[in-house]
N, C-alpha and C positions, 0 to 999 in steps of 0.2 A: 740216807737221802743224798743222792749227786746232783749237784749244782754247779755251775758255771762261776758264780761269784758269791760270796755269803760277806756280806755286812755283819761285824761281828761289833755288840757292846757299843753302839751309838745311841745318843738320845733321839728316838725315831720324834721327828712333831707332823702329824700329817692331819689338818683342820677337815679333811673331804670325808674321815673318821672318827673323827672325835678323840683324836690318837696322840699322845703326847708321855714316853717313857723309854726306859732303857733295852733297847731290842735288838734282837739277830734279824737278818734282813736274804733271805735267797732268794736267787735270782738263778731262773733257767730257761732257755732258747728265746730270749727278749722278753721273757715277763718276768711278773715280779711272783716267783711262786711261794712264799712263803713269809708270815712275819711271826715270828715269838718270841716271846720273852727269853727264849734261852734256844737254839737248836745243836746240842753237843754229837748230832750223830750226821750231820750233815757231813757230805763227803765233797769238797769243793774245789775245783778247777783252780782258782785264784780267790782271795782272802782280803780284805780290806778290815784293819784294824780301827775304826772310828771310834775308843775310846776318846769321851772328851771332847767330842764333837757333834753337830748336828747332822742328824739326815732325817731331808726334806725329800718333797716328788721335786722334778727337776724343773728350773725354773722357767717361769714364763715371760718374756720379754714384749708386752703386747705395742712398743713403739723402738722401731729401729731404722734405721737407713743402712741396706747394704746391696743397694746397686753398685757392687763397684766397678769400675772402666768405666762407667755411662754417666756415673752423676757425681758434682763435685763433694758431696756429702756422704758416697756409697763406701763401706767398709767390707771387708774380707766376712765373709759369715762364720767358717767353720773353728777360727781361733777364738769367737767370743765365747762360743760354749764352754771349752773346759775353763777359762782364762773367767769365766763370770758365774758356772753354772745355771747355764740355758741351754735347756736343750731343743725348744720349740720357740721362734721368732718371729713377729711378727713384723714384715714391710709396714711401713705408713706412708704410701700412698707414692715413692719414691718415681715410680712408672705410671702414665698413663694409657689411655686405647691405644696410643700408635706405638710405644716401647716394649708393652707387660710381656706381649709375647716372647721380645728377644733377651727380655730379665730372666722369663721362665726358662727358657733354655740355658742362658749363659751362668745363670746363678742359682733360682732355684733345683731345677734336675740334677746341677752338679755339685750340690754341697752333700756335706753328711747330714747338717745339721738341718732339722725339719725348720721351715721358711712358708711361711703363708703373706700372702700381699692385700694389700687396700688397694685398689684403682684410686689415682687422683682424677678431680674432675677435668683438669689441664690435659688435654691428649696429649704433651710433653714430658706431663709428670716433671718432675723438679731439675730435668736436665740443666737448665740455663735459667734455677730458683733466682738468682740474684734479680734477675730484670720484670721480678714478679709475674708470674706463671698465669695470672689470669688477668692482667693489670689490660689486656685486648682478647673482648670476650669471643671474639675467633678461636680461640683456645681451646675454650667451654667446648665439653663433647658429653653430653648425658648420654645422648644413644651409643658413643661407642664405650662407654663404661659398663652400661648395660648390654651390649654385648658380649665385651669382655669377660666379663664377670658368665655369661653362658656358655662361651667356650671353655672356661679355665673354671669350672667349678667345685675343682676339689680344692684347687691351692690361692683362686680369687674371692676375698671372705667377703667386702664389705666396700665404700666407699671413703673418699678421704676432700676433706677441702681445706684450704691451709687460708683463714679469714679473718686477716689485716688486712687493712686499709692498702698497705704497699703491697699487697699481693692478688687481692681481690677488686681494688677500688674501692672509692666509696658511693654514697646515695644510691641509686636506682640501680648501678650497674653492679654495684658488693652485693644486693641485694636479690639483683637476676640469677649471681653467679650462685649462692646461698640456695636459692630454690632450686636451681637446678642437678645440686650436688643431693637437696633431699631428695627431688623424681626420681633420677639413678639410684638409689636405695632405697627408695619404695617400689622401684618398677621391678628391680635384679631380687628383689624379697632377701635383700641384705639389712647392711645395717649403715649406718653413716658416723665417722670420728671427725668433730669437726676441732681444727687449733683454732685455738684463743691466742689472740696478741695484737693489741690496738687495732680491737676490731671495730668496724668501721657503724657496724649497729651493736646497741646493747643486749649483752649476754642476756637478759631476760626477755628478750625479743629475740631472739634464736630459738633460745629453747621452748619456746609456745609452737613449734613447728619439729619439735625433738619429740621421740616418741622411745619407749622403752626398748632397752636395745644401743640405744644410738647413745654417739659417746662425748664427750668435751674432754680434749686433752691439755696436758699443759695449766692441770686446773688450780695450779700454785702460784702461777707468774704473777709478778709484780704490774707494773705501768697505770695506762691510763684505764682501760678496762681489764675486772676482775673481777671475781665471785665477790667480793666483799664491795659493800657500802661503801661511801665517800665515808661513813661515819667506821668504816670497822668492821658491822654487824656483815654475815652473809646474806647474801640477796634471799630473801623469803622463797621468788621463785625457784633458785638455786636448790635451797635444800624442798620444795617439792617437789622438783625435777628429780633428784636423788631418790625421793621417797617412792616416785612411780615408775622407776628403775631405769631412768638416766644412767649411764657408766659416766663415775667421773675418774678420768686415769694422770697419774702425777705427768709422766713427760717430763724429765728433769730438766732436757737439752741444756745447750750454751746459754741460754735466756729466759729462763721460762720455770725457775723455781727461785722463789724470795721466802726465806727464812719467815719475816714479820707474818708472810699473809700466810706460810701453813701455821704459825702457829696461833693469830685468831682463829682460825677456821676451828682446831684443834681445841683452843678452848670452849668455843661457842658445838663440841661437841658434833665436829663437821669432819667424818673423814674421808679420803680417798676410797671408790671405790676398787683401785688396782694400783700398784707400784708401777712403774716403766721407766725405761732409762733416755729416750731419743737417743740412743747412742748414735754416735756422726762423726766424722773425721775432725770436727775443731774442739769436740769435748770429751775423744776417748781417752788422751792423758790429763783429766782434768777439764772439769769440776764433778764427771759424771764417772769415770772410771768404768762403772758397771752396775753389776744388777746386787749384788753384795754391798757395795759403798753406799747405794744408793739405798736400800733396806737400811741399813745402819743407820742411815741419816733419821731414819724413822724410830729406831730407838732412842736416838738422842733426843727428840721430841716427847718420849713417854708412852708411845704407841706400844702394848705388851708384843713381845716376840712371835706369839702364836698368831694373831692376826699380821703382825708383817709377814709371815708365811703365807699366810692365807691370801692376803693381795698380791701375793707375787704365786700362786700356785692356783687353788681352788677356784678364786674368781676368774681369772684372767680364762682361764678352761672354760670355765661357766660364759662368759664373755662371749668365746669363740665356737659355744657349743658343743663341746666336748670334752665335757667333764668326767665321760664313762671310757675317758681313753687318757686323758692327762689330768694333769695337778692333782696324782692320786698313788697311792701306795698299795691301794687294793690288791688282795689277790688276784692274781689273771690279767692284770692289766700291765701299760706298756713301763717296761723297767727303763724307768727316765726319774734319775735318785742325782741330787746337785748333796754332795757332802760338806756340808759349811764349817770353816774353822773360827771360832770364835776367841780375837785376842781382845783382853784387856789390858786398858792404861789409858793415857790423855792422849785422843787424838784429835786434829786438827780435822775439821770437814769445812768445805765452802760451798754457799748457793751459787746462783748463778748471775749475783749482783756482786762476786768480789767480798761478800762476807761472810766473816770465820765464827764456827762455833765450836766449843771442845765438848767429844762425846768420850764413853768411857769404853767403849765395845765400837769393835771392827771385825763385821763379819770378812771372811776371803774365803774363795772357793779351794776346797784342799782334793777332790775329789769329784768329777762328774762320768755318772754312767750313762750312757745313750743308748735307746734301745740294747739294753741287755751288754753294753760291751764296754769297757773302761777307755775313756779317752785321756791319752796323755797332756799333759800340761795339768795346769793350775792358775791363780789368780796371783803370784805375786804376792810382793809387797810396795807396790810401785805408788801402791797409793796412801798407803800411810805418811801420815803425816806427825809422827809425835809433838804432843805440845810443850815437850820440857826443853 
């Protein structure tokens, strides 16, 4: 059998099959043609030795900022792939109706790496985020989101509103801006991520206007509002929201995951329903590194392995509707395989308030293939942190 690459003796874990053991992995002309237990007659191009190693479907980033030249938060796209094992990234909202265009051409068309975008409801998108994007509801552009989103419908998924107080206002005007971000994805028959962070109305008044589909990111942050009670407990509507298929997605960013509140959640048997990183130029050296550190951090919590696969693979797919193309190992489908090297010892990990916890496992990307082809680089060790 000739093949292009064969994954030889990795522990495959693939949740979208119920697939979790020791496997040979071919891969020919971008797909994934092959997985067995053993294939000794494959005749193969290039060879990847994954003993001792994980291989996953390639990973899903469904929160990133990589407008770069345009936004002070936009990062290079095509080094986080091999450098995190992601091969499919999602914008969060970084462009709005008057930019997306010139993101799609200057960033999307030209990377390797597959790039799909949210429309912010700001027709400036996060150019000039600092002096809050929708703080003058002149901003507000529902009809050109939903335009947007009609011209660009293969690579414009969904809507995005970024809803603090400093970003959106508060009373009446947090609250115009809030409806208008849901019209734009109910009119474009998308879907809406809205960020949490001293939002200006309470998260259970948000989500009585959230509908399955639609997502709260950032669902760990600390401050004044949060998934959890003044007492602790999570908001009842919270976990119904979850229950009638709310997405709730981590959003590590610079601010916006506190240790204390995933692990009530975690106790009160509340999980995330997707991993993501915000990756962004002030937390890609720290505290978020990538899509591997940031998994980690979820074993260090107790979370089994196979479900942190699965929130960084099968849902995030399912999320974006395409689950019969990505977060998957199936035969015939797209050969997008993140190879994860798993080190043990005490490592140093930190949220995003400045505090340390020691886990025992630190995944790093040792290997990611992109549609069918080995991309060079890898993750580093930039982010270890040992605690001895």
């Amino acid at each position: 059998m000739e093949c292009d690459i064969l994954i030889r003796g990795g522990e495959v874990i693939d949740p979208s099959q119920g697939l979790r053991g020791v496997r040979d992995v071919a891969i020919r002309g971008g797909k994934i043609l092959s997985i067995e237990e053993s294939l000794p007659d494959a005749e193969p191009t290039n060879t990847v030795d994954a003993r001792g190693l994980y291989v996953v479907p390639g990973l899903i980033d469904l929160h990133v900022h990589v407008y770069r030249g345009h936004s002070p938060f936009g990062l290079e796209p095509d080094p986080l792939c091999p450098a995190g094992g992601v091969t499919t990234m999602l914008d969060a909202g970084t462009a709005g109706s008057y930019n997306f265009g010139g993101f799609r051409r200057d960033v999307i068309d030209k990377a390797e790496t597959q790039i799909l975008g949210l429309v912010n409801l700001s027709c400036m998108g996060l150019v000039a985020a600092n002096l809050g994007e929708l703080r003058d509801r002149r901003y507000a552009d529902p009809q050109g989101v939903i335009n947007t989103i009609r011209e660009h419908p293969d690579v414009a998924v969904g809507v995005k509103i970024r809803a603090g107080r400093h970003i959106i206002g508060e009373g009446e005007q947090g609250w115009e801006n809030f409806r208008e971000a849901v019209i734009a994805a109910r009119e474009s028959n998308t879907w809406l991520m809205v960020h949490i962070g001293e939002s200006p109305m309470p998260i259970p008044e948000m989500l009585d206007h959230m509908e399955p589909g639609d997502c709260i990111t950032h669902c760990f942050k600390g401050g004044g509002e949060r998934i959890l009670e003044p007492g602790g407990r999570v908001f009842p509507a919270v976990r119904e929201a979850a229950q009638r298929g709310v997405i709730f997605d981590v959003g590590h960013g610079f601010g916006s995951f506190e240790w204390d509140v995933v692990e009530a959640a975690l106790q009160q048997d509340f999980e995330p329903t997707t991993i993501s990183t915000d990756l962004h130029t002030k937390n890609l050296h720290g505290p978020v590194y990538d899509m591997p550190t940031t998994m980690s951090k979820f074993l260090l919590m107790g979370v089994p392995l196979t479900r942190v696969i699965e929130m960084s693979t099968t849902r995030p797919a399912a999320v974006l509707h395409r689950e019969n193309e990505l977060g998957t190992l199936r035969e015939g489908t797209i050969a997008d395989v993140a190879i994860l090297q798993p080190h043990t010892g005490r490592f140093v990990f930190t949220d995003s308030y400045r505090k340390e916890r020691i886990g025992e496992t630190l995944l790093t990307a040792a290997c990611t293939i992109r549609r069918g082809e080995m991309v060079p680089g890898g993750g580093g060790l930039r982010m270890r942190h040992l605690a001895d």
